[in-house]
N, C-alpha and C positions, 0 to 999 in steps of 0.2 A: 268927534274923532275924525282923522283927516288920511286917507290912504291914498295912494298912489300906485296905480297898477300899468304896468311896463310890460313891454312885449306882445300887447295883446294880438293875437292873426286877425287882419283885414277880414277874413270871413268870419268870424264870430264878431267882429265889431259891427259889420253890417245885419247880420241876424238882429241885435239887440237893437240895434238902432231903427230898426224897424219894426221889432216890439214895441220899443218905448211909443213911436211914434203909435201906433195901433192903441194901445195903450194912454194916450197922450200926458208922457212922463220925460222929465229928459233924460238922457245919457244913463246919467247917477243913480236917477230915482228908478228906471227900472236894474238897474245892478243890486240896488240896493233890494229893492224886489224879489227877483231874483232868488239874490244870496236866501231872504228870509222864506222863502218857499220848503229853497230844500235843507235849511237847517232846523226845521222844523217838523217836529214828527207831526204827522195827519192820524186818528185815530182811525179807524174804519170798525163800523158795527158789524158784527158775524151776519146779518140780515145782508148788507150790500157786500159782503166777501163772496158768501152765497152766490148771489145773484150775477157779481161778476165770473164765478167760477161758470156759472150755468152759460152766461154767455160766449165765452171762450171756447165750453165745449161747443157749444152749438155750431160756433163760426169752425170746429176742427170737422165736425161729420162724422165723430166718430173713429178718427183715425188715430185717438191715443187711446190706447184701453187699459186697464191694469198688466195683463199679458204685454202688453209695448212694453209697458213702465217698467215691468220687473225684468227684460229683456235687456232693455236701456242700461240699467242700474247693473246687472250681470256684467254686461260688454264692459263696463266703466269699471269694473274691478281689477286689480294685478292678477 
């Protein structure tokens, strides 16, 4: 199948194009890339959801607590 993509911004063609190169793919193949990344759901095991949440907190110190959360969620109501 054969597409053709128009308009593309000079600054997103140099990002990729310097992907691909990193990559050493050309043009297409990292678009193609790409595309198939994020049309692809990633599963994630509750063991590393975990583990990313823990890191998150760590790098916050603290500064989101339940009391933020529910604060937060308040403010954000009609």
């Amino acid at each position: 199948m054969n597409y053709t993509l128009k308009n593309m911004p000079e600054e997103i063609y140099e990002k990729i194009k310097v992907r691909a190169e990193r990559n050493r793919r050309s043009i297409n193949g990292e678009i193609i890339a790409i595309l198939g990344e994020v049309t692809t759901p990633r599963r994630v095991s509750a063991e590393e959801f975990l583990a990313r949440a823990d890191e998150i907190r760590a790098r916050t110190k603290g500064s989101v607590t339940d009391d933020f959360l529910r604060e937060a969620k308040r403010e954000g109501l009609p």
